[in-house]
C-alpha positions in Angstrom: -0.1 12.4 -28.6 -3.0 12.7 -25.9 -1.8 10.7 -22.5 -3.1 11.2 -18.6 0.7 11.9 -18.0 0.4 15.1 -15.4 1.7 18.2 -16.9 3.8 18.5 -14.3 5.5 15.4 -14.9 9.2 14.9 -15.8 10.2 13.7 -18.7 11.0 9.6 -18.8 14.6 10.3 -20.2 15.1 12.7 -17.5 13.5 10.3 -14.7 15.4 7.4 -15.8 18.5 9.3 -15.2 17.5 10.2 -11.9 16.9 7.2 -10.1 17.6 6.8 -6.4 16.7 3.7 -4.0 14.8 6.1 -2.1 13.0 4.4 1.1 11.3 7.5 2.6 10.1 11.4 2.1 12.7 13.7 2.9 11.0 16.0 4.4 9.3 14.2 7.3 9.2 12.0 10.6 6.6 9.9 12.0 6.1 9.8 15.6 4.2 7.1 17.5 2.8 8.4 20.6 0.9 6.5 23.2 -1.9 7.0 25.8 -3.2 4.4 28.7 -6.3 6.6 27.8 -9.2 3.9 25.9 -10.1 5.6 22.6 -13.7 4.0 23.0 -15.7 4.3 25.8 -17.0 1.5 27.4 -20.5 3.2 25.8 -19.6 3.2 22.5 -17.8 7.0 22.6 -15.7 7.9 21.3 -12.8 9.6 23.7 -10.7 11.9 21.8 -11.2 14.8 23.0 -10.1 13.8 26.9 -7.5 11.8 24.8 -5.8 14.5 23.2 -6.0 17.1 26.1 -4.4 14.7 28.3 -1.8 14.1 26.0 -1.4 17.4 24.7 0.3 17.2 21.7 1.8 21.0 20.9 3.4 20.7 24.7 5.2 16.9 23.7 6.5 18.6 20.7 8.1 21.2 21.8 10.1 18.6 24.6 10.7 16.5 21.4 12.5 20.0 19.7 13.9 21.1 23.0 15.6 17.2 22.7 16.8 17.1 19.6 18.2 20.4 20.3 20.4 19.4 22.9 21.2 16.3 21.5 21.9 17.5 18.1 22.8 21.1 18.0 23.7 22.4 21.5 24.8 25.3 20.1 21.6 26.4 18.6 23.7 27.5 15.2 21.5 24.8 12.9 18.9 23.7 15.0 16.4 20.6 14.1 12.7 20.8 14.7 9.4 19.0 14.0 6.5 20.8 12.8 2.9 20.1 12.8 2.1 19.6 8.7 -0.2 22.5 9.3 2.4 24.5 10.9 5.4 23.7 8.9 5.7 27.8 8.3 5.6 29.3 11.9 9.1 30.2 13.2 11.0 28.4 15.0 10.5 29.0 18.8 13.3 31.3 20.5 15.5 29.3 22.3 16.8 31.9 25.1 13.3 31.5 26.8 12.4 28.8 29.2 10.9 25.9 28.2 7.0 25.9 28.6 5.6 23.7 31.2 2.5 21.0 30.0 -0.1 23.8 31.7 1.2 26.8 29.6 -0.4 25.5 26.3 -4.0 27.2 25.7 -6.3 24.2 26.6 -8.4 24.4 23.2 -5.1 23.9 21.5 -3.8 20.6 23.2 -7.2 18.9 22.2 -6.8 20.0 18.7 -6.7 17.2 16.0 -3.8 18.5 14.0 -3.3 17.3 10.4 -1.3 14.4 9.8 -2.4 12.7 13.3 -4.0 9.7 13.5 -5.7 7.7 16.7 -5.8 3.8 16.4 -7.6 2.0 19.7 -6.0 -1.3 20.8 -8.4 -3.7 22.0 -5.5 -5.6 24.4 -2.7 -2.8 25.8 0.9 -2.8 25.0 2.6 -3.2 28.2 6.3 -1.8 27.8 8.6 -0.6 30.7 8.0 2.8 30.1 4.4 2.7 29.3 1.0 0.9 29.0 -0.2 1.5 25.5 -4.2 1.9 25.1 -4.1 3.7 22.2 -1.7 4.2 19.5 -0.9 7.9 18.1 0.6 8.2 14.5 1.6 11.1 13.7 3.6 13.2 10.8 5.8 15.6 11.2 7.6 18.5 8.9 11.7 18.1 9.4 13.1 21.5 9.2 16.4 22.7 9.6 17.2 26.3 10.0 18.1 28.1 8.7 15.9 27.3 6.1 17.0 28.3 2.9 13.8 29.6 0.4 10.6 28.1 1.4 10.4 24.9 4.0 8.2 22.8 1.9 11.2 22.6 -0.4 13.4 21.8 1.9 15.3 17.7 1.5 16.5 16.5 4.6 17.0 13.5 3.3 20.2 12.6 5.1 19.0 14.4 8.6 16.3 11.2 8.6 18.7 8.8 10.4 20.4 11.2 12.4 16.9 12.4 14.1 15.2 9.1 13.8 17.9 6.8 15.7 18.3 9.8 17.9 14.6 9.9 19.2 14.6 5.9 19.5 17.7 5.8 21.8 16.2 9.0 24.2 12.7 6.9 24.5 13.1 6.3 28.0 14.4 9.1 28.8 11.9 11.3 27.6 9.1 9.5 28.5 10.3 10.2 32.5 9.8 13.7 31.2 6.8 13.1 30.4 6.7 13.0 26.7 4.4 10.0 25.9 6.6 8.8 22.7 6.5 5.2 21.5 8.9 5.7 19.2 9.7 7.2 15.5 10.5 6.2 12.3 11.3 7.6 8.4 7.8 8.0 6.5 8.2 5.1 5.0 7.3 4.8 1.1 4.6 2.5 0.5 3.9 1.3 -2.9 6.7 0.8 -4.7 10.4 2.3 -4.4 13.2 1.9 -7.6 13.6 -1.6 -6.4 10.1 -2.0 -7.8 8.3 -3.3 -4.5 4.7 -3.8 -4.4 4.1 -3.0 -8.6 3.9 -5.0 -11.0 6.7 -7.3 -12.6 6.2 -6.4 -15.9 4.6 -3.4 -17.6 0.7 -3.3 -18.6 0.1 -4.4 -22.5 -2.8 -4.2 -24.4 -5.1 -7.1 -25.2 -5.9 -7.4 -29.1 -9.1 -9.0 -29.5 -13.0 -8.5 -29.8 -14.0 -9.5 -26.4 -16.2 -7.5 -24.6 -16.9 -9.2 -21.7 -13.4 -11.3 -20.0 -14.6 -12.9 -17.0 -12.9 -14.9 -13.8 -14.2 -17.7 -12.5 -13.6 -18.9 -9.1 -14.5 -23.0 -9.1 -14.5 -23.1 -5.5 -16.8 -20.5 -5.3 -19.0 -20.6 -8.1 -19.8 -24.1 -8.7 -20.4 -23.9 -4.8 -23.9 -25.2 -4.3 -24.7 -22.0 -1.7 -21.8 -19.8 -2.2 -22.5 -19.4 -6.0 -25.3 -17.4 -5.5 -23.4 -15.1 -2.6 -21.8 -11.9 -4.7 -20.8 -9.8 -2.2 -23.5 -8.1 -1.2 -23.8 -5.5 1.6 -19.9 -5.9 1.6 -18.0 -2.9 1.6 -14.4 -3.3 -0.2 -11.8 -0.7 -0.1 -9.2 -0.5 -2.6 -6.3 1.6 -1.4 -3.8 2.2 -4.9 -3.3 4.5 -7.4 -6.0 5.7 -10.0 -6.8 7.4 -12.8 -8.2 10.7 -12.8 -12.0 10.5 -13.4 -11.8 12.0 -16.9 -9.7 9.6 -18.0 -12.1 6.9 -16.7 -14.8 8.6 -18.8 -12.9 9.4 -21.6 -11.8 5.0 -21.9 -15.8 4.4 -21.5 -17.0 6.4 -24.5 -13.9 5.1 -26.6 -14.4 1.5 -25.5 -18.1 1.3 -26.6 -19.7 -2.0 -26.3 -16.3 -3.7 -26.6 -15.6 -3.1 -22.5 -18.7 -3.8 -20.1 -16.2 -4.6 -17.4 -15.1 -0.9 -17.8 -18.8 0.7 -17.9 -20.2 -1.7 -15.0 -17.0 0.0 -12.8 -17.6 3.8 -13.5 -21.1 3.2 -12.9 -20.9 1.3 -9.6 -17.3 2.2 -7.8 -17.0 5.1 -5.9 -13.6 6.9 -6.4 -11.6 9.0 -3.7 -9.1 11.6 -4.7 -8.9 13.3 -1.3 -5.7 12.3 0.1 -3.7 12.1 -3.1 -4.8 14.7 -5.6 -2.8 15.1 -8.8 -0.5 18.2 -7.2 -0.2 16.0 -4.0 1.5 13.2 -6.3 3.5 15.7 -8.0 4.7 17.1 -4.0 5.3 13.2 -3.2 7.8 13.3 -6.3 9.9 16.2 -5.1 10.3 15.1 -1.6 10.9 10.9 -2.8 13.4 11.6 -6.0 11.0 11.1 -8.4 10.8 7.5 -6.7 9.0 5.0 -9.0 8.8 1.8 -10.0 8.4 -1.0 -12.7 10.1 -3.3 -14.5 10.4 -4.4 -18.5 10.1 -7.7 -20.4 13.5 -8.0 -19.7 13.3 -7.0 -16.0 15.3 -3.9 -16.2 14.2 -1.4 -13.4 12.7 1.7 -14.7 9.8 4.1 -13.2 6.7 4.0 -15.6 3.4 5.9 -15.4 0.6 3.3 -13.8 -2.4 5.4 -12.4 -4.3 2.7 -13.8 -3.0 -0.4 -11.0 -5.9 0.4 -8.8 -8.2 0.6 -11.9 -7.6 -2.6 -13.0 -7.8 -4.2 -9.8 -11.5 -2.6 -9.1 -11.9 -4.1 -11.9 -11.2 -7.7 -11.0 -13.2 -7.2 -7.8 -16.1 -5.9 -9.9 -16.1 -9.0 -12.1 -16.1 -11.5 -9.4 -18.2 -10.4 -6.6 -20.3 -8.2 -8.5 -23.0 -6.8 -6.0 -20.5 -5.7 -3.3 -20.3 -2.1 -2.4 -16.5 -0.9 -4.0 -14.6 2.2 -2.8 -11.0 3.4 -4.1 -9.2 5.6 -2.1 -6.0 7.2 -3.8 -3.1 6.9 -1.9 -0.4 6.5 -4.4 0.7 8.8 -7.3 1.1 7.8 -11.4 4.3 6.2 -10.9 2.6 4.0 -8.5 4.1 5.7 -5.0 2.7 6.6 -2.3 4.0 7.2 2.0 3.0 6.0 5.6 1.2 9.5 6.0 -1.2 9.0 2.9 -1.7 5.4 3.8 -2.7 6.3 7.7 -4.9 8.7 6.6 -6.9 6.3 4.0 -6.9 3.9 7.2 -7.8 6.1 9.9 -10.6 6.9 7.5 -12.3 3.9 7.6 -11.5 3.1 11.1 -13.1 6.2 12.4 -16.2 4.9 10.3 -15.9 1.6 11.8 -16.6 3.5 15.4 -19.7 2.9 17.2 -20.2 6.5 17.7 -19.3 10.3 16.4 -19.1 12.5 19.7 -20.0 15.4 17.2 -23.3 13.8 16.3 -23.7 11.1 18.2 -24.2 8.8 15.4 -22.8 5.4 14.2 -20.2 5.5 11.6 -21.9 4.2 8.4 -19.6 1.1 8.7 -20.2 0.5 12.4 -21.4 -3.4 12.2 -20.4 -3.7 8.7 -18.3 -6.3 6.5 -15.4 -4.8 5.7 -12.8 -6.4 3.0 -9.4 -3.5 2.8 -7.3 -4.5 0.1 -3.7 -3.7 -0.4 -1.8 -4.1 -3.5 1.6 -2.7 -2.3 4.2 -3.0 0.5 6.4 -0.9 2.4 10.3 -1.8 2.8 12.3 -4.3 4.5 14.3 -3.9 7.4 17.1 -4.8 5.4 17.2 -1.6 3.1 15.8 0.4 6.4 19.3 -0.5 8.1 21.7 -0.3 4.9 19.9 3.4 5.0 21.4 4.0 8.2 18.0 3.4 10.7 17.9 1.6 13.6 15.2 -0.8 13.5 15.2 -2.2 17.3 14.5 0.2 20.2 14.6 -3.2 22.6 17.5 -2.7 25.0 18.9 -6.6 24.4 19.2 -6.8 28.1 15.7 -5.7 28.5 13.8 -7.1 25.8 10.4 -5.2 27.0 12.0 -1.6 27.4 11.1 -0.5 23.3 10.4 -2.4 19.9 12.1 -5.2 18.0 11.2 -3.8 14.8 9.9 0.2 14.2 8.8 -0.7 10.7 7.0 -4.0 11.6 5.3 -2.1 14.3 3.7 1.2 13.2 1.8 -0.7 10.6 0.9 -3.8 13.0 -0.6 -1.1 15.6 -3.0 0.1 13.1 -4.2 -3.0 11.1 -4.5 -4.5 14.2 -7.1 -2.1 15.4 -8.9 -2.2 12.0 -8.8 -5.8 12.3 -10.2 -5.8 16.1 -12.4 -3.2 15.3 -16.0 -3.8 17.5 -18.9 -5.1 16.2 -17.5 -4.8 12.2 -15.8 -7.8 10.4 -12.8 -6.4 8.7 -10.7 -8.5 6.6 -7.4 -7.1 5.6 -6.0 -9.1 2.0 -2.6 -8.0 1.1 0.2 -8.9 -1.9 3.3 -10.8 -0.5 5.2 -8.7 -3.2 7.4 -9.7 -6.1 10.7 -9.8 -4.7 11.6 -13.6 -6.0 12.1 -12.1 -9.3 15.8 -12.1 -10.1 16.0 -11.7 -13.9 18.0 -8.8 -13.7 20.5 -11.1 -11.2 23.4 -13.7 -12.4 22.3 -16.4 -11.2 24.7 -19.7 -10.6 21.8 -21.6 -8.3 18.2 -21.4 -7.9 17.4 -18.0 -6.1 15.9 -17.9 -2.7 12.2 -17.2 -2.3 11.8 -14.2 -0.2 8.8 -14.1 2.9 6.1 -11.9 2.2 6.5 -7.9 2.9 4.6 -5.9 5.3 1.7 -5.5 5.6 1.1 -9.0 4.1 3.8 -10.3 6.5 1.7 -9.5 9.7 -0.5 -12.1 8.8 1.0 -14.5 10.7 0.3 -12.4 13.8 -3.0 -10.8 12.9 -5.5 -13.5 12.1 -8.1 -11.7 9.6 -5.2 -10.8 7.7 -4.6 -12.5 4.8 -1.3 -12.6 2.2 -1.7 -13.7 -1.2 0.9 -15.0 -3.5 0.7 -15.4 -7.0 0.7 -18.9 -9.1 0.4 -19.7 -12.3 -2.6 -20.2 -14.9 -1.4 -24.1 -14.3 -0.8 -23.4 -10.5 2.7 -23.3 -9.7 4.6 -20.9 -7.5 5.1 -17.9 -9.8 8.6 -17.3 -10.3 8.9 -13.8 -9.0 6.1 -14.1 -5.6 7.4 -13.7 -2.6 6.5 -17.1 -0.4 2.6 -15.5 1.7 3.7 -17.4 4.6 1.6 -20.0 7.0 -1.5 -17.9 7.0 -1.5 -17.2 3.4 -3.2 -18.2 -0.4 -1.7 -18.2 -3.6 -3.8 -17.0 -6.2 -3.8 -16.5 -10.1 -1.4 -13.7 -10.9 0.6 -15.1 -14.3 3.5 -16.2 -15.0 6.4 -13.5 -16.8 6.6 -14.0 -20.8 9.7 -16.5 -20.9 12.5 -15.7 -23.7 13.6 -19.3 -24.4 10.3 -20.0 -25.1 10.3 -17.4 -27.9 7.8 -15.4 -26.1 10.1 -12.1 -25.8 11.7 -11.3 -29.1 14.7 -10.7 -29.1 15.3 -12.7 -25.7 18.2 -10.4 -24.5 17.8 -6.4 -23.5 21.5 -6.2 -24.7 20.1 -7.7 -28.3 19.4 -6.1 -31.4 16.2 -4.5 -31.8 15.2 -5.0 -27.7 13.9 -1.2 -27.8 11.1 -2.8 -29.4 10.4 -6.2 -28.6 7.8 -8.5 -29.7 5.8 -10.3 -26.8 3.5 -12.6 -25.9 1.4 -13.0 -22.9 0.5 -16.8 -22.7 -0.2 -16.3 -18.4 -1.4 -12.6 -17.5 -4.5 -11.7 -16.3 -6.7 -9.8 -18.4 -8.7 -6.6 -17.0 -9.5 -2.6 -17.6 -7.1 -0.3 -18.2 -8.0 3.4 -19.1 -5.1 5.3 -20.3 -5.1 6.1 -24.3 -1.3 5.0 -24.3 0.8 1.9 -22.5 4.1 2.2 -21.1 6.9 0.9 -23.4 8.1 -2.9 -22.4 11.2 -2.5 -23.3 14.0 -0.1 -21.0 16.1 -0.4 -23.5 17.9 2.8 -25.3 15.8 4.2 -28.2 16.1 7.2 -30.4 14.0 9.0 -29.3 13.8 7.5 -25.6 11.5 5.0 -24.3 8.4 6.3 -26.0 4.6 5.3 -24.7 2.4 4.1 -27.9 -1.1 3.5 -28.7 -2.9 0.3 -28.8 -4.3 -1.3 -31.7 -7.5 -0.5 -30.6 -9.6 1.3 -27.7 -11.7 -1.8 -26.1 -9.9 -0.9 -22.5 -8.4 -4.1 -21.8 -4.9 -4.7 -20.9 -2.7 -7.7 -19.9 -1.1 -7.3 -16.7 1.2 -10.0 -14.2 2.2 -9.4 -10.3 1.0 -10.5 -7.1 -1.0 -7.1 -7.4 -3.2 -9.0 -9.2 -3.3 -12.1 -7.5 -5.0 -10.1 -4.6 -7.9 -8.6 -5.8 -9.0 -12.4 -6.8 -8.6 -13.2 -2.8 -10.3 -9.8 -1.8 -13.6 -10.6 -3.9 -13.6 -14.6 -2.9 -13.3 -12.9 1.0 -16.2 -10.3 -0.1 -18.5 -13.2 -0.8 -17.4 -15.4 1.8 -18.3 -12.7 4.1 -22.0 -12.0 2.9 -22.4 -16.1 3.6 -20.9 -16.2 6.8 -23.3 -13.7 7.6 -26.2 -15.4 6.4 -25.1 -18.4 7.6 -24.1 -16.9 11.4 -20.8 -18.8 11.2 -18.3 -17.6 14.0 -15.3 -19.0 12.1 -12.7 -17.3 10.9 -13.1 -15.7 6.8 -9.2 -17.4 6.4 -11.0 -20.7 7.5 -13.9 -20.2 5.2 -12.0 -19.5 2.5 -9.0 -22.5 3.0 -11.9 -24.9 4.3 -13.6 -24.6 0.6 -9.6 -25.3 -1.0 -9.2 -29.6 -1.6 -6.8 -30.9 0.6 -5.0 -31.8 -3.1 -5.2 -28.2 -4.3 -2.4 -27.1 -3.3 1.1 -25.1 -4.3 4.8 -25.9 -3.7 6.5 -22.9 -3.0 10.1 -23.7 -3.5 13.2 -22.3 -2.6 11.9 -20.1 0.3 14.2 -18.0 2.6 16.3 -19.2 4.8 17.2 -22.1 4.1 15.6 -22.9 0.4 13.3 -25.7 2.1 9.9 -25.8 0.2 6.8 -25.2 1.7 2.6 -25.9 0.5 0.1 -24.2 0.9 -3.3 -23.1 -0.5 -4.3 -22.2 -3.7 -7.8 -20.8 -4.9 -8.1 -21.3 -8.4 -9.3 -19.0 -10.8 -9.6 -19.2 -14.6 -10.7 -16.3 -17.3 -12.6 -16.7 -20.5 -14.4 -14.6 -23.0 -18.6 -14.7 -22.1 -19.5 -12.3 -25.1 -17.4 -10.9 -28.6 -18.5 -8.2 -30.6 -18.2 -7.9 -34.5 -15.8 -5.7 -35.7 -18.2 -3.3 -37.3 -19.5 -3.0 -33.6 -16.3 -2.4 -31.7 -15.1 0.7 -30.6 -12.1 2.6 -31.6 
């Protein structure tokens, strides 16, 4: 049977018996550094070259090994070192010679760029005890222990994470009197989704049977607007950071869908798709350094990691369909289990920041996004500090009797940095729309009382600090708090993103995964979004034991639409309504916020209750945009593609 599984790929039996709660890569450590140094001119340059000299990156790194050498192997039997990700090979430096002072690198080397190092401008500095922060530095670096046993890209270090991590936090003072500029460091982080299912979808994709060729959402608040109606998002750039297809596979789900799938066409015609930073063998690499991490749940909400290039698919799709002129790019940055890291995701964002610049000191030309409306949106989260600390890491570098001497929260504040400069970025209008996550789903949980709501994840949760960010919950076709969204706090929306087939309705068949016949149940989808899917098979819904295991089948047709459910899905609705909101507020010349736009066109009595919310179960409204889908156009059967 013909599927866009990677060759490469393990087995599902053998995956499902591998499963970890995996939180980061094992194989490397981020490192914020920081600079007083503006990374824009007050001209428009750009500053990275003085930047980086000053800095001087190869010299900090070698203090950072010399460190964790004396900290962590005195004896220099096993010693622990960071490497560049583009010198993860060299050997390790002798440690009988002296240490080399800042002056002793080659100049042309400390104002090198290396890979895997990322430069974010901050609008307002940081002030801290041991430093004034101008511009952020994020970068990624190889953990290797020697002696290093075969090659050091195979190398897990899982467990040395913590050690090195906590390590670096507690010497940040110190080290900065020695001149090594760090902020602090941190795991790289998994975005996307870990075995705990964060940030995919709450239920598994399922196909649509029916001779629709055209499913369309409607925004009310939007389109029966008597100005914004006519806005479709045009000259607005939207970003869609998520996992994807290959192209072939794309093509391949055109030609089969035929006239039954305009949706589809209309997207491989118009979107442009980025495989750069997470090819196929790059989402194979993530696999061996995360455990095979994945995610996805079943009918049943039983955990188990499914193939889902196609998330990022169906939500271009959505954005397609409802701002139809704006100018979609999807950048890759998770793999076909729906994974990704901190180091992908920087890079997809430094990507477009450095296009937001006024000014390439190369050419001396504007980025092509320099002035630009910018909409970023992001389907997936990264984890809490709760399963950061039961890991073993350290969130707070704050000395509790000097709160300003580090950081309340390391994996709040490498994420905050960045968006925060996208966000502030000059002359541009970049809105950030993010999923809350599905973390209120607790099928899988005894449950004696109603289960707390959970606050939205990062990056969704930095909304309340960063005002053109925006979370989005999900509700139901009806409008109700969906039972598994996490609450999108006080500067959130809730938006369509179903409701989970319910088994005492008789809409799972049999209703328990512990039931006769649950490898194969029978479900309907009475509150799922519909969109375009590309894959020639779907993921079984069941994680139930079959003989042979869980096997992926074939639709009952080609037509390219699939059912889906998540707050995933609830975003892309929010990122189009922003897209056009934006084109208006430019024609317009509004100064207002897009979050006001957008909540000032809600009715003060369309709202949702979102119940039972963390900590105390107190329930909480807020906005919801409404959205409905509907069939504009069927085909005949005769016509329909196969």
């Amino acid at each position: 049977m013909e599927t866009n599984m990677h060759q490469d790929m393990p087995p599902m039996e053998n995956m499902k018996m591998n499963m970890h709660d995996t939180t980061w890569r094992d194989d490397q450590v981020m490192i914020v550094f920081h600079s007083d140094i503006p990374l824009i001119t007050p001209d428009g340059m750009l500053n990275r070259d003085r930047l980086l000299k000053g800095l001087n990156l190869p010299w900090q790194l070698q203090q950072i090994n010399q460190f964790l050498s004396d900290q962590l192997d005195p004896t220099a039997q096993n010693p622990v070192r960071l490497a560049f990700l583009d010198d993860r090979d060299l050997p390790a430096p002798d440690p009988s010679k002296e240490r080399p002072s800042v002056n002793e690198i080659d100049s042309d080397e400390s104002s090198q760029l290396y890979q895997g190092v990322y430069l974010f401008g901050l609008k307002d500095a940081i002030k801290k005890d041991f430093a004034t922060i101008q511009t952020s530095v994020h970068g990624f670096f190889h953990l290797i222990k020697e002696p290093v046993q075969g090659h050091s890209k195979d190398q897990n270090n899982r467990a040395l994470v913590p050690t090195v991590v906590n390590t670096l936090n507690k010497g940040v003072v110190g080290l900065n009197k020695e001149g090594v500029h760090i902020a602090f460091a941190a795991p790289t982080w998994l975005c996307g989704g870990t075995q705990i299912t964060q940030g995919c979808p709450v239920s598994p994709p399922a196909p649509v049977d029916s001779n629709c060729s055209d499913w369309h959402i409607e925004v009310p608040e939007l389109d029966q607007h008597p100005e914004l109606k006519e806005s479709k998002g045009d000259d607005v750039k939207v970003f869609i950071l998520d996992a994807l297809p290959e192209p072939v596979f794309i093509a391949n789900a055109v030609q089969n869908a035929g006239n039954t799938n305009g949706l589809l066409h209309a997207v491989q015609e118009t979107v442009t798709f980025d495989y750069s930073l997470m090819s196929g063998v790059q989402g194979v690499f993530l696999m061996q350094h995360s455990n095979a991490a994945g995610v996805g749940k079943d009918v049943y909400g039983e955990r188990y990691p499914i193939l889902l290039p196609d998330h990022g698919l169906f939500i271009a799709g959505t954005v397609r369909d409802i701002a139809c002129n704006a100018d979609i790019e999807c950048i890759r940055v998770l793999n076909d289990l729906c994974v990704g890291d901190m180091q992908t995701l920087t890079a997809a964002l430094c990507k477009i920041y450095q296009r937001l610049l006024e000014k390439n000191p190369d050419t001396n030309e504007r980025g092509d996004l320099f002035g630009k409306s910018v909409v970023i949106n992001l389907s997936l989260v990264i984890p809490t500090e709760d399963e950061a600390m039961s890991s073993g890491i350290e969130v707070a570098t704050t000395d509790p009797g000097s709160p300003n001497a580090g950081f309340d929260n390391i994996l709040r504040e490498g994420v905050w940095q960045i968006l925060r400069s996208l966000a502030e970025a000059k002359d541009a209008d970049v809105v950030i729309v993010a999923s809350a996550g599905n973390e209120g789903d607790g099928r899988e949980m005894a449950m004696s009382s109603p289960m707390l709501r959970p606050r939205a994840l990062y990056p969704a949760a930095l909304s309340d600090s960063i005002e053109n960010i925006i979370a989005v919950g999900a509700v139901t076709k009806t409008g109700d708090a969906a039972s598994y969204s996490c609450y999108p706090g006080s500067h959130g929306i809730g938006a369509w993103g179903g409701e989970l087939p319910d088994p005492s309705k008789g809409e799972v068949v049999p209703p328990k995964s512990t039931d006769v016949g649950s490898d194969h149940p029978k479900v309907t989808f009475n509150d799922a979004l519909i969109g375009i899917y590309s894959n020639v098979v779907y993921p079984p819904l069941s994680a139930a034991p079959a003989s042979p295991p869980e096997q992926y089948y074939t639709p009952p047709n080609q037509s390219g639409w699939a059912y889906w459910i998540g707050t995933s899905f609830a975003t892309p609705i929010v990122s189009a309504a922003v897209a056009r909101v934006l084109q208006w507020k430019k024609q317009t010349g509004s100064s207002e916020s897009v979050y006001k736009l957008l909540a000032n066109l809600i009715p003060a009595d369309q709202r949702v209750q979102w119940a039972n919310v963390v900590p105390n179960g107190e329930t909480i409204e807020g906005f919801r945009l409404r959205a409905t889908q509907d069939c504009r156009h069927r085909v005949s059967e005769s016509t329909s593609g196969d």
